[in-house]
C-alpha positions as CSV (number, residue, x, y, z in Angstrom):
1,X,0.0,0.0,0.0
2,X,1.3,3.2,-0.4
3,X,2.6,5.3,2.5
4,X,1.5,8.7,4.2
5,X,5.1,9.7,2.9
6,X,4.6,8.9,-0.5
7,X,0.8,10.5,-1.1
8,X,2.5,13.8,0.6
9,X,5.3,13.8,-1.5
10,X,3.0,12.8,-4.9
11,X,0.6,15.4,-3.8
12,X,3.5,18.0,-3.3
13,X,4.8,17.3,-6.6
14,X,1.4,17.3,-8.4
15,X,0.9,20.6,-7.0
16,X,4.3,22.6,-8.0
17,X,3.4,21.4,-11.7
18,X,-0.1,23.1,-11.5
19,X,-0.3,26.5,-12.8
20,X,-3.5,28.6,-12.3
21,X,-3.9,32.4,-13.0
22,X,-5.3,32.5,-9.7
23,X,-2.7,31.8,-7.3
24,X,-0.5,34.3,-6.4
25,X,2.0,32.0,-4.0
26,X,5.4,30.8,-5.2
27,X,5.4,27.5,-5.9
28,X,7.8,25.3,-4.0
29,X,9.6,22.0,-6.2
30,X,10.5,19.1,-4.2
31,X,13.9,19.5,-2.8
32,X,16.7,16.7,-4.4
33,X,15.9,14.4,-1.4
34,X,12.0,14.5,-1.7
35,X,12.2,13.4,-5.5
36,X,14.4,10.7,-4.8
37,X,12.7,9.5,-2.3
38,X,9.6,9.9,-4.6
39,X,11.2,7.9,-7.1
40,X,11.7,4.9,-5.1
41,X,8.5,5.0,-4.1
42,X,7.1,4.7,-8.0
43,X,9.5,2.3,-8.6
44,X,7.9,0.0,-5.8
45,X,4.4,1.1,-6.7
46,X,4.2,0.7,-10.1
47,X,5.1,-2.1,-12.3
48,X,8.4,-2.4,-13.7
49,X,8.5,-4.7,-16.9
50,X,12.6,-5.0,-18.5
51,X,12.1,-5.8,-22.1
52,X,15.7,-8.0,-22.2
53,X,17.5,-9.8,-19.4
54,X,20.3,-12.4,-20.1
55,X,19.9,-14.7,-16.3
56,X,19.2,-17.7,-18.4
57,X,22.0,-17.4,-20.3
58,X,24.2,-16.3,-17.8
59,X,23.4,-19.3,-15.7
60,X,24.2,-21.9,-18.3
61,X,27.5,-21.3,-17.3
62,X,27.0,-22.7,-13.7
63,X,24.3,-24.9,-14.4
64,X,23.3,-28.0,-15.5
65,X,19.6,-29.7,-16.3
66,X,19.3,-32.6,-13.2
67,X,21.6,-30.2,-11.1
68,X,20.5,-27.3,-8.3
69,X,19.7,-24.2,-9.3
70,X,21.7,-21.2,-8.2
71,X,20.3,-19.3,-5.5
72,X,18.7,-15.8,-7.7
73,X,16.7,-15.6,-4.6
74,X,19.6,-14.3,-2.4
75,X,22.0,-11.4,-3.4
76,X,24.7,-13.0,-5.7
77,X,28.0,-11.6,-6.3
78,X,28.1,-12.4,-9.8
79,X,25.6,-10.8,-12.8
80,X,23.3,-8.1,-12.6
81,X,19.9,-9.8,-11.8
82,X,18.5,-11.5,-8.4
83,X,15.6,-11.4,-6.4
84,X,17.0,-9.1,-3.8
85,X,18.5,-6.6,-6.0
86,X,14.9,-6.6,-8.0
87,X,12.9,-5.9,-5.1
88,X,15.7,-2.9,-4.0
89,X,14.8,-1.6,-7.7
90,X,11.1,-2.2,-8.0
91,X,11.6,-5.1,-11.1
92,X,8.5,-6.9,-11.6
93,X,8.2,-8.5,-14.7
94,X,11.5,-9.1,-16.7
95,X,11.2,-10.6,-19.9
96,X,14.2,-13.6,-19.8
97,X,16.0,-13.6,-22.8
98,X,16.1,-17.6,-24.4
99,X,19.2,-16.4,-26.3
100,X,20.6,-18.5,-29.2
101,X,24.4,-17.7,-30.8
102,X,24.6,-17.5,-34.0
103,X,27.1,-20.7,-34.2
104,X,24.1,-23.0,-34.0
105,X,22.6,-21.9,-37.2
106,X,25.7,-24.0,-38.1
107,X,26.1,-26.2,-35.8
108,X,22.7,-27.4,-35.2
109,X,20.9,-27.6,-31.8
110,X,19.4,-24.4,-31.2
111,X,15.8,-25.5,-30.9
112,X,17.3,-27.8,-28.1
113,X,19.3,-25.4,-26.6
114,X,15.8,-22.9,-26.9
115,X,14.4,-25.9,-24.9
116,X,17.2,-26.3,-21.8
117,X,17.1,-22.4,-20.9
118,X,12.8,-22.9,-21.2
119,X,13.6,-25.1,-18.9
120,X,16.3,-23.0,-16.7
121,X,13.5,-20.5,-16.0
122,X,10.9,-23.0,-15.2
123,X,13.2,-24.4,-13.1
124,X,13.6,-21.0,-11.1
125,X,10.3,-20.7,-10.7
126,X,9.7,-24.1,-9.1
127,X,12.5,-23.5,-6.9
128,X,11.5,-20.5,-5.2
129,X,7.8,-20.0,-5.6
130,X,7.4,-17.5,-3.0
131,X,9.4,-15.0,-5.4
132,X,8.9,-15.8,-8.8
133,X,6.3,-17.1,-11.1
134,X,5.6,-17.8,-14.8
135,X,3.9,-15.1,-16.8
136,X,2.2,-15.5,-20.3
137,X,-0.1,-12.3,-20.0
138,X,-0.2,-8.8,-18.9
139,X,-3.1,-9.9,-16.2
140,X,-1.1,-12.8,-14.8
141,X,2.0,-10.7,-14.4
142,X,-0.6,-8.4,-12.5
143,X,-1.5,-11.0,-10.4
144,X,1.6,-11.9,-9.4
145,X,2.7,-8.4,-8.7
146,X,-0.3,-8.2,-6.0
147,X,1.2,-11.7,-4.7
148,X,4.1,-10.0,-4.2
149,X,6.1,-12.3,-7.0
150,X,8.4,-11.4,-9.8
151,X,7.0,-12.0,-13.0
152,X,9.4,-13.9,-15.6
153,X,7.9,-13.8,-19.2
154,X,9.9,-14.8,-21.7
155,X,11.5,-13.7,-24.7
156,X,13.6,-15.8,-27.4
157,X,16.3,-14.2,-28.6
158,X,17.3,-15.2,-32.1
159,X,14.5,-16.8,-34.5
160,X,17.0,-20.4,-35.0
161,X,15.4,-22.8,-33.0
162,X,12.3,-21.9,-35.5
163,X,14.6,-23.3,-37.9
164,X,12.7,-23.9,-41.6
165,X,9.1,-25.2,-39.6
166,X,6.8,-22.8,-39.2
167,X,5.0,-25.1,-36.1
168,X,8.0,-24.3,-34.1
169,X,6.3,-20.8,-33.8
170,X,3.5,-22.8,-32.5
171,X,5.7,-24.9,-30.6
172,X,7.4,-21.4,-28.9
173,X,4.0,-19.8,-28.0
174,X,2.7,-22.8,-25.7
175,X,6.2,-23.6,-24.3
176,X,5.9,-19.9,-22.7
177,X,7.3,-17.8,-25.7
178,X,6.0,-14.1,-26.0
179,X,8.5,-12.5,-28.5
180,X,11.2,-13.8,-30.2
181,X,14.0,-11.6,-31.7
182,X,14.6,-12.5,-35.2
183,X,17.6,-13.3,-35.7
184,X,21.3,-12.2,-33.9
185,X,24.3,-11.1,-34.9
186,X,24.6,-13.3,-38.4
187,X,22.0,-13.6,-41.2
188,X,19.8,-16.7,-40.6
189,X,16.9,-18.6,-42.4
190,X,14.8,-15.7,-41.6
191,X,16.3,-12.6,-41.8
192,X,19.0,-10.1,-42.5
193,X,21.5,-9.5,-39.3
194,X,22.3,-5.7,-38.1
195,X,25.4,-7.0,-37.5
196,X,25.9,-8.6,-40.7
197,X,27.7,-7.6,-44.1
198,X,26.6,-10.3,-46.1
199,X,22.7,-9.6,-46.7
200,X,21.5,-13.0,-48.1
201,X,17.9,-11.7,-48.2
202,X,18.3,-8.1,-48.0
203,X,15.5,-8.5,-45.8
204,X,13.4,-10.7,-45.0
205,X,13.6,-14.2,-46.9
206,X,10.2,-15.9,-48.0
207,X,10.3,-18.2,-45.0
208,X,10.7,-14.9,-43.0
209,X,7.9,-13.5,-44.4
210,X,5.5,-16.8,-43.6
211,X,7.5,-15.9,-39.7
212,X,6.3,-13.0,-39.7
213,X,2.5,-14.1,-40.9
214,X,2.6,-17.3,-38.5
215,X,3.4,-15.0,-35.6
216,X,0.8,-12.6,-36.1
217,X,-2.0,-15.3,-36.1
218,X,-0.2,-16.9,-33.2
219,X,-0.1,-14.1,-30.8
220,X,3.8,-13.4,-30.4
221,X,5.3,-10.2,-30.6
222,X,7.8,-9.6,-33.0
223,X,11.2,-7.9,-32.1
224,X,13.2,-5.9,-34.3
225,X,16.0,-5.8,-32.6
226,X,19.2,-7.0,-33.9
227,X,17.6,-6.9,-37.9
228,X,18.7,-4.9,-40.6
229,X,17.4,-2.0,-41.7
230,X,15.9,-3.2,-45.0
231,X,14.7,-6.3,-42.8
232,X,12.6,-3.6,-40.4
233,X,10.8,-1.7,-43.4
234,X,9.7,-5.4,-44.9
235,X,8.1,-6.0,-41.2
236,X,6.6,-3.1,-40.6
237,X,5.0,-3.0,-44.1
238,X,4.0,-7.0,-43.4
239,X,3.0,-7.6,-40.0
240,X,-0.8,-6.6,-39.0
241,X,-0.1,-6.1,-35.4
242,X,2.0,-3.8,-33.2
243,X,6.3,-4.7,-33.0
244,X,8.6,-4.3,-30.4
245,X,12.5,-3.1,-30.1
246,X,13.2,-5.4,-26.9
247,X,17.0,-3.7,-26.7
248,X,18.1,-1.4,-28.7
249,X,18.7,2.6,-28.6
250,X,18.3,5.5,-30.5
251,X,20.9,6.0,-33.4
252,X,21.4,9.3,-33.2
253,X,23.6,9.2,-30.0
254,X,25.1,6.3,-31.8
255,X,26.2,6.9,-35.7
256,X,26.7,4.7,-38.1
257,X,25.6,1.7,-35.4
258,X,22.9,0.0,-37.3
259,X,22.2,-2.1,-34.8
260,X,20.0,1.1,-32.6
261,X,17.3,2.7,-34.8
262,X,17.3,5.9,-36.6
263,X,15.1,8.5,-36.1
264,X,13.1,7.2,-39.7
265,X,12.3,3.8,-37.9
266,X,11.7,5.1,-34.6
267,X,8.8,7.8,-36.5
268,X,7.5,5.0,-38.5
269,X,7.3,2.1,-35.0
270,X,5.3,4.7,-33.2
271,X,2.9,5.6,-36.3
272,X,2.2,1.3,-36.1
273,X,1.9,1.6,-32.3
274,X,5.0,0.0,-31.2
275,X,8.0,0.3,-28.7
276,X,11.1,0.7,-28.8
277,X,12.5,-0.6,-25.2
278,X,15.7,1.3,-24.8
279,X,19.3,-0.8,-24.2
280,X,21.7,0.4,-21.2
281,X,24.9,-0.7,-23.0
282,X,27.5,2.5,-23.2
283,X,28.1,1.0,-26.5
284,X,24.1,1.7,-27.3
285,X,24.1,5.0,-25.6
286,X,27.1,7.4,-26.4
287,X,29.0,6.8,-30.0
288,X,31.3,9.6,-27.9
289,X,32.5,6.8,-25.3
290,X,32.6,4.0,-27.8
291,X,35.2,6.5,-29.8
292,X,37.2,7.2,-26.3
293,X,37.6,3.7,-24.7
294,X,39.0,2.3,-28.5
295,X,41.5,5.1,-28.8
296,X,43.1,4.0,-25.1
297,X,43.0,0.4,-26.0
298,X,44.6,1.2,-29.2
299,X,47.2,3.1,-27.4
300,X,47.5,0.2,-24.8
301,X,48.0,-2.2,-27.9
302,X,50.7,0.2,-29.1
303,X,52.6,0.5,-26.2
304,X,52.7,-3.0,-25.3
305,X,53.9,-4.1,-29.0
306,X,57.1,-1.7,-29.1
307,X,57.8,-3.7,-25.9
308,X,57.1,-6.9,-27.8
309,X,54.2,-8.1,-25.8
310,X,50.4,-8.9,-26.2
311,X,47.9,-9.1,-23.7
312,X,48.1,-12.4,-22.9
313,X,51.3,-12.1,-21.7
314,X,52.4,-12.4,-18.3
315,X,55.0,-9.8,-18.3
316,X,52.3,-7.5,-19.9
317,X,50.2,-7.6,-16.1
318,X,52.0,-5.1,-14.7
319,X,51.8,-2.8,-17.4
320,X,48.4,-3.4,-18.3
321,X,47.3,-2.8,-14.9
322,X,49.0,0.4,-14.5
323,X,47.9,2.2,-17.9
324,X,44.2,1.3,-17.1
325,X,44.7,2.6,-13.4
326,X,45.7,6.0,-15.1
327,X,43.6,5.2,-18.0
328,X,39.7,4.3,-16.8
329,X,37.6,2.5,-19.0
330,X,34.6,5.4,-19.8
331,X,30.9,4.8,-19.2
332,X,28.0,6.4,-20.4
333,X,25.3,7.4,-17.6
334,X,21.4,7.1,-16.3
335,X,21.3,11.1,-17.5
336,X,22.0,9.5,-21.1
337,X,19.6,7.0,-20.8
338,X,16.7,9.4,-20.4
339,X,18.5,11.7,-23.5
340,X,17.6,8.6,-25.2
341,X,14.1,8.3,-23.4
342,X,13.8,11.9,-24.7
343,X,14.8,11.5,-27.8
344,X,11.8,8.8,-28.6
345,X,9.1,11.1,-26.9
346,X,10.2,14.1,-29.2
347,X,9.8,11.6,-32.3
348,X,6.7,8.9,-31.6
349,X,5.6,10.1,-28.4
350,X,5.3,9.0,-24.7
351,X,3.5,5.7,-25.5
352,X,6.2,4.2,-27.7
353,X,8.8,4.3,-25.8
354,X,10.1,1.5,-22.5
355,X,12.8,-0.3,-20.8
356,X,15.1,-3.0,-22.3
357,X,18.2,-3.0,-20.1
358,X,20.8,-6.1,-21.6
359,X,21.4,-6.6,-17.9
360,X,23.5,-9.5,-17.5
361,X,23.8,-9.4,-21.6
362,X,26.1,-6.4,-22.5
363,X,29.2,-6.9,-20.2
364,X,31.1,-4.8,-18.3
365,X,29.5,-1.5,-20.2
366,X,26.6,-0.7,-18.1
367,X,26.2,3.0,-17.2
368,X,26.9,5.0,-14.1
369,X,24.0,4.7,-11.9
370,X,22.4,1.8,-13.6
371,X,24.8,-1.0,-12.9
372,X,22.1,-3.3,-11.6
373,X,18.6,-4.0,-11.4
374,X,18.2,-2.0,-7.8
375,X,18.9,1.3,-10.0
376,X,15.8,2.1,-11.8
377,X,14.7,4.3,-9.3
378,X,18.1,6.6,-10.3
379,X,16.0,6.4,-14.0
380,X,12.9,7.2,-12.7
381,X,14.5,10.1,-10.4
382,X,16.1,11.7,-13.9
383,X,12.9,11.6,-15.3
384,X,11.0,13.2,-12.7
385,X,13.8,16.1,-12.6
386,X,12.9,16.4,-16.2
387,X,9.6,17.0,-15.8
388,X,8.0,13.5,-16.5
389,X,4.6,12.8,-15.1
390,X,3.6,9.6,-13.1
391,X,1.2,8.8,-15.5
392,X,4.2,9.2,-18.2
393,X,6.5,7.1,-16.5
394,X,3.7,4.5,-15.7
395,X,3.7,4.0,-19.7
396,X,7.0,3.7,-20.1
397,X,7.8,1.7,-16.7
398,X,5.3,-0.8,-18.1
399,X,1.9,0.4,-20.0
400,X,2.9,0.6,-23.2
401,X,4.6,-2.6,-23.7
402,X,1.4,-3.6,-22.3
403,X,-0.5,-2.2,-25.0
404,X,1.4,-3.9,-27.6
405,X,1.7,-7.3,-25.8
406,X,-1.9,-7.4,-25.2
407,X,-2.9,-6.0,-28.8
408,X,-1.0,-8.9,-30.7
409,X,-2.7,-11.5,-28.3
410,X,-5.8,-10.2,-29.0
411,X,-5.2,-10.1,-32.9
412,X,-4.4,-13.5,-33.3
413,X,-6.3,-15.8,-35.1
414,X,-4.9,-19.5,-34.0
């Protein structure tokens, strides 16, 4: 329930962004303290959905099918995600991320790998019930909220394990599957890769096209993320129902990065009613840090080949250690992040644009003051200073990928 603090504060705040031609009092803001502590107090009141978060992935790497599950229900050293450290940040409802590499478009087994981290997260949820739960809806992740459980839909990033079958879509839906991404970082049977030079389809192929159709009628959102640019026009043009960008940015803070969306795509996903979900990577945020950090590893490189060495080497350590001591690794910041929230409301609107971290997905490039998921209240705090309502930041927090999850489940016709 909420507080006596927080209807005071929420009342004050309501108040000092009311202007009459009556009053004749100066209004008072809320001091720096008062919106922070208003900010937490959204971020525990209102529903919280992360479009992309990595934990299955991440706990591949300490965990096998038959064995226990790591603890996410305690604080954990390691990755960016447990129960703890979503209930210090008000997470409710993050989308798990079923990702697939690229490698086993060649290798084969991505629709049983797919299968294994399905599994992971069911597994989580049967471990510790009194925390998390399965959600396939908006109203079930609703009802967990009031339960007081942490919703974990799930997402599947990288269109592989669909391989050339168009049941697997079917397959994906009822094994818990609301969105799937595409395809990755390389061009698969689908579709053309941001990351990719080779453009088989330029675009979508044809069995990208029946993708597309299948997952309209079967109620799962498409992503955009990670496609090429030629690839995003073809599914706008062909899908009937509302997209989503699950991670990705805005390319303007980023140029030449195909992988974010320029200012063109992000106009055009709003006029269809979609979302893009913005990514917290520095790499996504601030072309101006990506353009700093390779110049001093470049220098690094230089200085440790006209003494012969690589990396790799031991005798490199010491030098290594002391170049990056004077040397810091740059980060982009929570005040970019909301540039980027900005920068979507100025072009589509408030209702197109959301949260789609990469925690646990996007290394050690996180921004200042979102390094985990117990910092969105440092987001919601930079929006409020920039004049965001609650009602504003209730879309982006959660209602608008709402609108779109709910709109595509409702337009489909198997």
């Amino acid at each position: 329930m909420k507080n006596t603090l927080f209807f005071f504060l929420l009342a004050s705040f309501s108040f000092s962004c009311i202007q009459t031609d009556t009053s004749t009092e100066e209004e008072t803001p809320l001091t720096e303290a008062e919106m922070k502590v208003l900010a937490s107090e959204i971020a525990k009141e209102v529903i919280i959905t992360d479009g992309h978060i990595d934990v299955p992935y991440r706990l591949r790497h300490f965990y096998n099918e038959g064995e226990p599950m790591p603890d996410v229900s305690k604080r954990t050293e390691d990755g960016e995600f447990d129960f703890v450290r979503a209930r210090e940040g008000g997470l409710d409802a993050p989308f798990m991320s079923i990702y697939i590499p690229a490698r086993y478009q060649k290798t084969g087994g991505a629709k049983e790998l797919a299968d294994s981290l399905i599994n992971s997260v069911i597994d989580i949820t049967k471990s510790f019930p009194d925390k998390f739960a399965l959600a396939n809806t908006p109203s079930e992740v609703e009802k967990n909220f009031e339960e007081g459980k942490i919703s974990l839909p799930m997402g599947m990033e990288n269109g592989a394990p669909i391989g050339d079958n168009l049941d697997n879509v079917n397959y994906f839906h009822e094994r818990g599957i609301r969105y799937v991404t595409l395809t990755h970082s390389k061009d698969n049977l689908i579709c053309d890769s941001s990351y990719d030079t080779t453009r088989t389809w330029n675009g979508l192929s044809d069995f990208g096209k029946q993708v597309v159709q299948r997952m309209n009628e079967v109620g799962v959102m498409i992503d955009v993320s990670h496609i090429s640019d030629s690839t995003f026009y073809q599914v706008m043009e062909l899908s009937t129902a509302p997209v989503v960008a699950s991670h990705s940015s805005c390319r303007k803070f980023t140029p030449g990065f195909e992988r974010n969306m320029s200012d063109e795509m992000i106009k055009l996903l709003g006029e269809k009613e979609g979302v893009i979900q913005i990514n917290f990577g520095s790499s996504f945020l601030d072309g101006e840090v990506v353009t700093l950090n390779k110049a001093t590893n470049s220098t690094l490189d230089s200085l440790l080949a006209s003494k012969k060495l690589t990396r790799a080497d031991a005798a490199a350590t010491t030098i290594i250690e002391a170049y990056t001591q004077e040397h810091p690794k740059q980060y982009s910041t929570v005040e970019k992040v909301a540039d980027h929230i900005d920068h979507v409301v100025g072009l589509a609107g408030v209702d197109h644009v959301g949260i789609g971290s990469d925690y646990d997905g996007v290394g050690d490039s996180l921004p200042t003051g979102l390094k985990d998921v117990s910092n969105y209240p440092n987001l919601i705090y930079e929006l409020l200073k920039r004049g965001y309502s609650r009602e504003d930041i209730e879309k982006i927090c959660y209602k608008n990928v709402w609108r779109v999850w709910n709109e595509v489940a409702n337009t489909a016709s198997l």
